[in-house]
VEXVEX-775418 format. One record per residue: x, y, z of N, C-alpha, C, O, CB in turn. Coordinates in steps of 0.05 Angstrom, whole numbers, plus 32768, in hexadecimal, padded with zeros to 4 digits. Glycine has a CB too. Layout:
BEGIN
XYZXYZXYZXYZXYZ;...
***
This chain:
BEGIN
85F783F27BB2860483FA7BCA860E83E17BDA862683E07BE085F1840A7BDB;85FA83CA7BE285FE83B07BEB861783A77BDD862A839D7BEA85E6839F7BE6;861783AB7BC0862A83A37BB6865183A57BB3866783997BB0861F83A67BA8;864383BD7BB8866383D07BBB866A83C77BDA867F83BB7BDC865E83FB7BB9;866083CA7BED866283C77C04867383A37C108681839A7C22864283CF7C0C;866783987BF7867083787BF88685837B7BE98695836C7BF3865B835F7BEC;868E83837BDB86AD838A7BC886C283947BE286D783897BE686AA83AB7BA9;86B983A67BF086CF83BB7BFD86CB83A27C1D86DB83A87C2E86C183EB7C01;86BD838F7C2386BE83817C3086CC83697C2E86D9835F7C4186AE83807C33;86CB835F7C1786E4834B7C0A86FC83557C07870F834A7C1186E083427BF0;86FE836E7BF48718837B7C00872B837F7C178744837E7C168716838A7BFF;871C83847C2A872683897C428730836F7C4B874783677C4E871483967C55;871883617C4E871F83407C57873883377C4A8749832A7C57870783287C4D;873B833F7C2E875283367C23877083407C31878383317C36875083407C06;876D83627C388782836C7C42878383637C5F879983657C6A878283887C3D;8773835D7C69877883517C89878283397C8A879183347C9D875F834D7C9A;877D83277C78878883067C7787A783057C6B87B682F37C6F877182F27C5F;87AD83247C5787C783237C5287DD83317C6187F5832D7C5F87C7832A7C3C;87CE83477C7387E2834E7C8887E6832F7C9C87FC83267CA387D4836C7C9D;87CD83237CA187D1830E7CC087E982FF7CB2880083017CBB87B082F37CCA;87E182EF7C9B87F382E37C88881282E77C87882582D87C8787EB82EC7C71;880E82FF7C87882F830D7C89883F83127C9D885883117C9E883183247C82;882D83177CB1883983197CD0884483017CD7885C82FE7CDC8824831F7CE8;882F82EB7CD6882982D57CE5884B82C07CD1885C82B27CDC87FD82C87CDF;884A82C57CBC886682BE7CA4888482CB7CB5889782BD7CBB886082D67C7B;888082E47CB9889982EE7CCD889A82E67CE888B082DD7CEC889A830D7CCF;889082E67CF9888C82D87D14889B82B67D1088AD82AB7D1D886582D77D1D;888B82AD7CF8889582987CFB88B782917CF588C682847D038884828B7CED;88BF829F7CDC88DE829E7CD488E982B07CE7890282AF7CE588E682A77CB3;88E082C47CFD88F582D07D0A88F982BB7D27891082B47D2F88ED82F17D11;88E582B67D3188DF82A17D4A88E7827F7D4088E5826D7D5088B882A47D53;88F0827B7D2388F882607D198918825A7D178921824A7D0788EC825C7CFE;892482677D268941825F7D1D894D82737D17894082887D138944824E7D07;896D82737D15897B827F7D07898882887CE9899982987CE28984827B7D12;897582717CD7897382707CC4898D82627CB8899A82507CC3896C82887CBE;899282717C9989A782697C8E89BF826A7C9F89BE82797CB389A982757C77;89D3825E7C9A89F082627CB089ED82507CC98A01824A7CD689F382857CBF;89DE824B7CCE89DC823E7CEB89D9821E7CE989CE820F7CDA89C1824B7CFC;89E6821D7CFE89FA82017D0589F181F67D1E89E182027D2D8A1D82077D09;89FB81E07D2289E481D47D398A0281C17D428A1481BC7D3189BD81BE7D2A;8A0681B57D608A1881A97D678A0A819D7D848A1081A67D9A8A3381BB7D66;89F481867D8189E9817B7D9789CC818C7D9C89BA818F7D8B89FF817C7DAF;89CB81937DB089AC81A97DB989B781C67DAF89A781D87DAD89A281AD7DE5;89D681CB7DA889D681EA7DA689D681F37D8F89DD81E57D7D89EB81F77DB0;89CC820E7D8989CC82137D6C89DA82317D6889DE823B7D7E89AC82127D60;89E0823E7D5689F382547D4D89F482557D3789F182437D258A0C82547D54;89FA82727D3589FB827C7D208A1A828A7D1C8A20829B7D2D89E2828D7D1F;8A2D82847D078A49828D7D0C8A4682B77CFF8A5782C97CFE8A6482727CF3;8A3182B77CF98A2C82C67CE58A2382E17CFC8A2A82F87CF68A1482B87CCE;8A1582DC7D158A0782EC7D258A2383077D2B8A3C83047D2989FA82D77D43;8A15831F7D308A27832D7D3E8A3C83397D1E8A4D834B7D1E8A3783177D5A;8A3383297D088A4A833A7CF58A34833B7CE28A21832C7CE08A6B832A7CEA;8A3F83597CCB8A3583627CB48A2C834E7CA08A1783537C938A4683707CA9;8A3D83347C9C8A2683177C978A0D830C7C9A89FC83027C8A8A2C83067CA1;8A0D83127CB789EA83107CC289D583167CAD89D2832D7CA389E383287CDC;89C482FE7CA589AC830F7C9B899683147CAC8991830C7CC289A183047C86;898983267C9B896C832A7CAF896783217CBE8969832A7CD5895883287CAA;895782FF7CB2895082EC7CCA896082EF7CE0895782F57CF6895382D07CC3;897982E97CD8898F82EA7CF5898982F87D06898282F17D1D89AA82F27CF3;898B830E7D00898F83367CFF897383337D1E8973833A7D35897C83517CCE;895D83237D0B8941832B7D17894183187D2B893A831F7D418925832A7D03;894683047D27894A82EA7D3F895982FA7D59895082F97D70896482CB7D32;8973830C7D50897A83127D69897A83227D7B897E83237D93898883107D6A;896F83387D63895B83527D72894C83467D808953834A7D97894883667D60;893483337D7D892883297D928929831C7DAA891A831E7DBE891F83217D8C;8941830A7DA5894E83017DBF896183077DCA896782FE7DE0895382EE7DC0;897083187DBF898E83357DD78985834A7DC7897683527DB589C183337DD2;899C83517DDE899D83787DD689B583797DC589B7838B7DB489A383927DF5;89CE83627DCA89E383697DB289F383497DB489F483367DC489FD838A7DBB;89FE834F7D968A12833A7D998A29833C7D848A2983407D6C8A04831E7D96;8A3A833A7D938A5783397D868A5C83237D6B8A4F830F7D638A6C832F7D9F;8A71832C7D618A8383217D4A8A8D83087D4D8A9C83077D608A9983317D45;8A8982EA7D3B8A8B82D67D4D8AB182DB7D508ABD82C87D5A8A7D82B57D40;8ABA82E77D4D8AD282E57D5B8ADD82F07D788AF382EF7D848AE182EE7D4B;8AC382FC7D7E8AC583077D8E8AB182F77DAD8AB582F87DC58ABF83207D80;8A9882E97D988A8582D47DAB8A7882C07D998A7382C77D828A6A82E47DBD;8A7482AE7DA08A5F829E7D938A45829D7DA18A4082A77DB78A6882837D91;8A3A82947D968A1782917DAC8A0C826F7DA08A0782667D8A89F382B47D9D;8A0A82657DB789FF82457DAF89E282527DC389E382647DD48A19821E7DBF;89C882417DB989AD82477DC489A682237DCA89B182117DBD8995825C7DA9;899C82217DD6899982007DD7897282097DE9896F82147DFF89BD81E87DF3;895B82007DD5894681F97DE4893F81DD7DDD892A81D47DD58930820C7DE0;895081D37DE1894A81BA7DDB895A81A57DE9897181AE7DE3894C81B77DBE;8960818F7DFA896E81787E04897681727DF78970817C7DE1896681677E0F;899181577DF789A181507DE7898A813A7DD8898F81337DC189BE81467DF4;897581307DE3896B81217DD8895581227DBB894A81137DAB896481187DEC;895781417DC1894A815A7DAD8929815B7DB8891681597DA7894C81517D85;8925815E7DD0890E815A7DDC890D817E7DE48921818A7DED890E813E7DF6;88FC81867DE288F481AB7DED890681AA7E0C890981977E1B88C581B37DF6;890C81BC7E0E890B81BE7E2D88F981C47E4088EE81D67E34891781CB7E34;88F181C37E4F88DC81C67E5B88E881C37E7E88F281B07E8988C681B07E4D;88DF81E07E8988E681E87EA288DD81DA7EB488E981DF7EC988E081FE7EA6;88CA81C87EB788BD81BB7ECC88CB81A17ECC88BD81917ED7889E81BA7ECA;88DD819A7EC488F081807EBA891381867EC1892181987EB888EB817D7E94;891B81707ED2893581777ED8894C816C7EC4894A81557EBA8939816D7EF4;8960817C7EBF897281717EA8898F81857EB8899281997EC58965817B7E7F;89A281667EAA89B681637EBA89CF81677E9789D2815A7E8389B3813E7ED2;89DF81897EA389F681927E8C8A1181897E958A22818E7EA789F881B47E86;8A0D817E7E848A3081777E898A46817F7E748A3B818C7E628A3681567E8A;8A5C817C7E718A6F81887E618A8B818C7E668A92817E7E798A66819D7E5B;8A9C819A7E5D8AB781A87E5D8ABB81BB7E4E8AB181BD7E378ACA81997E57;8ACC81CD7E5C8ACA81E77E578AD081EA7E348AE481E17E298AE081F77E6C;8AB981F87E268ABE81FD7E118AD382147E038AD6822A7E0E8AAB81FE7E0D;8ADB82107DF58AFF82277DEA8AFA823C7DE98AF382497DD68B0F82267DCA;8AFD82427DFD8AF982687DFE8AFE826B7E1D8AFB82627E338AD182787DF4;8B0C82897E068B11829F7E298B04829E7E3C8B0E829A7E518B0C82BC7E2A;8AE682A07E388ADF829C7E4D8ABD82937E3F8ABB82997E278AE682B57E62;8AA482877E4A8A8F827B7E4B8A8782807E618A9382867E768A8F82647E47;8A66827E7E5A8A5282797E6D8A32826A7E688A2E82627E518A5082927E77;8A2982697E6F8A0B82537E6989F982637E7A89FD826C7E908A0C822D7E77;89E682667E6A89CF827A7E7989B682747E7689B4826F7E5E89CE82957E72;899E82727E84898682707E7E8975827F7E80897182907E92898082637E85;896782797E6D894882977E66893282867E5D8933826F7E53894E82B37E44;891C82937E62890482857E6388F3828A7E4A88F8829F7E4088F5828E7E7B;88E5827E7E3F88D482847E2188DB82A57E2188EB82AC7E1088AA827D7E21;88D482B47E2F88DA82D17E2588ED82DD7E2188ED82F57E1C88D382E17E2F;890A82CA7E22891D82D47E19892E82E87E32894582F17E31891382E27E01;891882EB7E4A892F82F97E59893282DF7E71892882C97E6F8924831D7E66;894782EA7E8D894782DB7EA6893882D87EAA892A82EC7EAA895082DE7EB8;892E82C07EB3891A82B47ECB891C82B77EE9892E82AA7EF4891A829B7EC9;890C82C57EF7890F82CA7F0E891182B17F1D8901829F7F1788FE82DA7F15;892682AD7F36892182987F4A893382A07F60894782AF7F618926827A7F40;892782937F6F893082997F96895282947F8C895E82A97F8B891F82767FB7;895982887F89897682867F8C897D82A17F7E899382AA7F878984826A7F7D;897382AF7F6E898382C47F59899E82B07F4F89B582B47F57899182E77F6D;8997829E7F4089B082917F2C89A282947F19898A82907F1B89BD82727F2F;89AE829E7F0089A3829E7EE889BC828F7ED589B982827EC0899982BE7EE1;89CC82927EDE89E682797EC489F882707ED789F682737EEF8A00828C7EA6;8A0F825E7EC68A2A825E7ECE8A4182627EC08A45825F7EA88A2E824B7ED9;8A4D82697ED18A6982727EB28A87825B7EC18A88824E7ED68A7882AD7EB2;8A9E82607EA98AAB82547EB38ABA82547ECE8AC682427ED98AB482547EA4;8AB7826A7ED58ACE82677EF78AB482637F0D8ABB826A7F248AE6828F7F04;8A9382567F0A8A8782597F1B8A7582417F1D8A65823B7F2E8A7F82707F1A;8A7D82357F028A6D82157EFD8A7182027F108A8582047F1E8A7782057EE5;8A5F81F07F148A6681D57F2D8A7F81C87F118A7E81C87EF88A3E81B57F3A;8A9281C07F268AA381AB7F108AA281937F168A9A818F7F2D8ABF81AE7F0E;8AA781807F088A9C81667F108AB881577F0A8AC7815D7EF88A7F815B7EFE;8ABD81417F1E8AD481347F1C8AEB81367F0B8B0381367F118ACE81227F1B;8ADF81377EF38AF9812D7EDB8AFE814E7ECA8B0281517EB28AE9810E7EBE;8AFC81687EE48B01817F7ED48AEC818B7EC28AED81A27EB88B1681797EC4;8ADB817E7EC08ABD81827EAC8AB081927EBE8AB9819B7ED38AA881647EA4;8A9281987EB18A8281A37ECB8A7181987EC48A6E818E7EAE8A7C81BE7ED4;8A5A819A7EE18A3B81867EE18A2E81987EED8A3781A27F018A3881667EF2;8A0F81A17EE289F881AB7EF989E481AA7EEB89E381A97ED289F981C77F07;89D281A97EFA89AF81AF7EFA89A681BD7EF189A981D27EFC89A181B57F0C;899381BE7ED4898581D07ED6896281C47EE0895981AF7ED9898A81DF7EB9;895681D77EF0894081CC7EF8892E81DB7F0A893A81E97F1A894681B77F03;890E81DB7F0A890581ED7F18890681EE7F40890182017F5088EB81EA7F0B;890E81D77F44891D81E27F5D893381CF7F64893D81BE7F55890981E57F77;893881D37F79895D81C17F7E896681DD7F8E895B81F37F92897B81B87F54;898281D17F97898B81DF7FAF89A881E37FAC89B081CF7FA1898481D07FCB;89BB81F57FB189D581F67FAC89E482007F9989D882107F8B89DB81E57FAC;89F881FC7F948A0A820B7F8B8A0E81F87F6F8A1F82007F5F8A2482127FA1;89FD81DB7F6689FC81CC7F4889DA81D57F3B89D081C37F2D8A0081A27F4D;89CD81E77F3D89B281F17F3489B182077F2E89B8821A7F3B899F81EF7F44;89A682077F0D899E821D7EFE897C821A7EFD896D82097EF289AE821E7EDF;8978822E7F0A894E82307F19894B82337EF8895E823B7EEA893A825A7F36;8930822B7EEF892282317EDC890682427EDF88F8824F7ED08920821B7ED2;8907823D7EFC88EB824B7F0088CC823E7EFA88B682477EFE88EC82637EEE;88D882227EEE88B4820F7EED88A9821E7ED1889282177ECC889782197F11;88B1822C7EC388AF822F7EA888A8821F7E9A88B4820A7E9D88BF82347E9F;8893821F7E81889482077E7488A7820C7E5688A481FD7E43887381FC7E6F;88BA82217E5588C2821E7E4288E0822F7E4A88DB82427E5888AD82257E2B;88F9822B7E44891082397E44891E82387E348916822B7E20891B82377E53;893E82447E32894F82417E2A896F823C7E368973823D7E4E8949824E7E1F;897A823A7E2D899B82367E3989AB82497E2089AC82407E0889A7820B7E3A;89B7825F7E2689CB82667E0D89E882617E1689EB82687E2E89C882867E03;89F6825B7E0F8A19825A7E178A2B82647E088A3282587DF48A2482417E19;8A3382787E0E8A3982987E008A63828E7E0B8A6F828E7E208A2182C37E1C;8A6882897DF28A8F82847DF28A98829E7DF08A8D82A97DDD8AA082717DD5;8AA482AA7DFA8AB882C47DF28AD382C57DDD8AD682AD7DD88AC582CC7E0E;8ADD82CC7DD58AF582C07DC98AF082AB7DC78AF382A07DDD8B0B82C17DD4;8AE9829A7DB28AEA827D7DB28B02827A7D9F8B0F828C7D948ACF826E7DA7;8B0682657D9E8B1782537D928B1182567D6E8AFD82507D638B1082337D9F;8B2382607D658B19825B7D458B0D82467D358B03824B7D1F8B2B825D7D37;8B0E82297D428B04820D7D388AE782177D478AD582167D378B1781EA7D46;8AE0821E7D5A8AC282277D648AB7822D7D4A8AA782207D3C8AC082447D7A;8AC7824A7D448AC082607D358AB082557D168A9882577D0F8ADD82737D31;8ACC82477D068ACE822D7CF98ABA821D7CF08AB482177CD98ADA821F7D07;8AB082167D058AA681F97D078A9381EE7D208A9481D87D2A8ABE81E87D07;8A7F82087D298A7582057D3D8A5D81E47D3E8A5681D67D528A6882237D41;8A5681E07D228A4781C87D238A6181B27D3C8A5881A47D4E8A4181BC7CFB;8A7E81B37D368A90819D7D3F8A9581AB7D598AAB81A47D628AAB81957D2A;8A8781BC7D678A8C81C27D828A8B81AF7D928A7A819E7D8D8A7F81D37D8C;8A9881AD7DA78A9681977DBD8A8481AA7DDD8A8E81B67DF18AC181897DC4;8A6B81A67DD58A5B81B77DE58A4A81A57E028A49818C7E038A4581C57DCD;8A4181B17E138A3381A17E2D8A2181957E198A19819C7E038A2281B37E4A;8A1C817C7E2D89FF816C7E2789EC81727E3C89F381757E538A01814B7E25;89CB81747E3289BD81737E3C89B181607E4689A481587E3389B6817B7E35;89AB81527E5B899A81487E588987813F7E78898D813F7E9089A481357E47;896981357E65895C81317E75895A81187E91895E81007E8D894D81347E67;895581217EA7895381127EC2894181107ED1894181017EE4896181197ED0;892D811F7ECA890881147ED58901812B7EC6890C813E7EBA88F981137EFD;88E681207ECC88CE81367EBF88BC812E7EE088BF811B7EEF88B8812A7E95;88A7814A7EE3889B814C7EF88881814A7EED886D814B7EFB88A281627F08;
***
């Protein structure tokens, strides 16, 4: 009886270590990237593939988890950047200063979300900027803040988060985007204190 009882106990143990095994294997390739297809151009990364019948799974599952939809890249691209230009995490309790020019498309915007993938609440209610609402900075470019506090009309709140993101969603882009998003000419990140 002892005996049998130690068989159907190893068993089990076996089937518990190969479900954790298996979960813990998907979590990791869906929460790791966008997989095959994806291109990287500084802190941002993309996939040209998202939003069309190309997409694989991984993709598929990467973006079910972080939107509710996404278009055809001819229709949008999606760059994700958690990372500084220096390829350091981002990290919300740390101020970093985007700069850039407007990237080829109808229209853009830059938005931030917090580890969970949705807005981060803050007193200002700013959650992005898009092109007709960015600070511009001398030479036609634009410049602002992202950071957990700051004041005005150059600050994207993070909320003191220790972990975020930035996505910058092109509309109509430019077919060399489309192309050749690794050779995008995209904002830089970068860092300006840590607290």
């Amino acid at each position: 009886m002892l005996r049998g009882m130690m068989r159907w106990g190893k068993w089990l143990l076996a089937i518990v270590a190969g479900l954790a095994a298996g979960l813990c294997g998907a979590w990791l390739s869906v929460h790791g990237g966008l997989g095959a297809g994806s291109a990287k151009s500084g802190p941002w990364v993309t996939s040209a593939t998202t939003g069309s019948a190309d997409a694989g799974l991984r993709t598929r599952a990467t973006v079910a988890i972080a939107g509710l939809l996404a278009l055809s890249a001819k229709e949008a691209i999606y760059f994700n950047a958690e990372e500084d230009s220096a390829g350091a995490p981002l990290d919300g309790r740390c101020r970093y200063r985007v700069t850039g020019s407007d990237p080829k498309a109808r229209w853009w915007s830059i938005t931030l979300y917090g580890a969970d993938h949705f807005l981060v609440a803050n007193p200002a209610q700013r959650f992005s900027f898009h092109m007709r609402n960015v600070p511009r900075a001398g030479d036609g470019g634009f410049a602002f803040d992202v950071a957990p506090t700051g004041e005005g009309a150059r600050w994207l709140p993070t909320g003191g988060q220790a972990r975020f993101a930035l996505t910058l969603r092109a509309y109509n882009p430019d077919p060399a985007i489309i192309g050749r998003p690794d050779r995008a000419h995209l904002p830089r990140i970068e860092k300006v204190s840590c607290a």
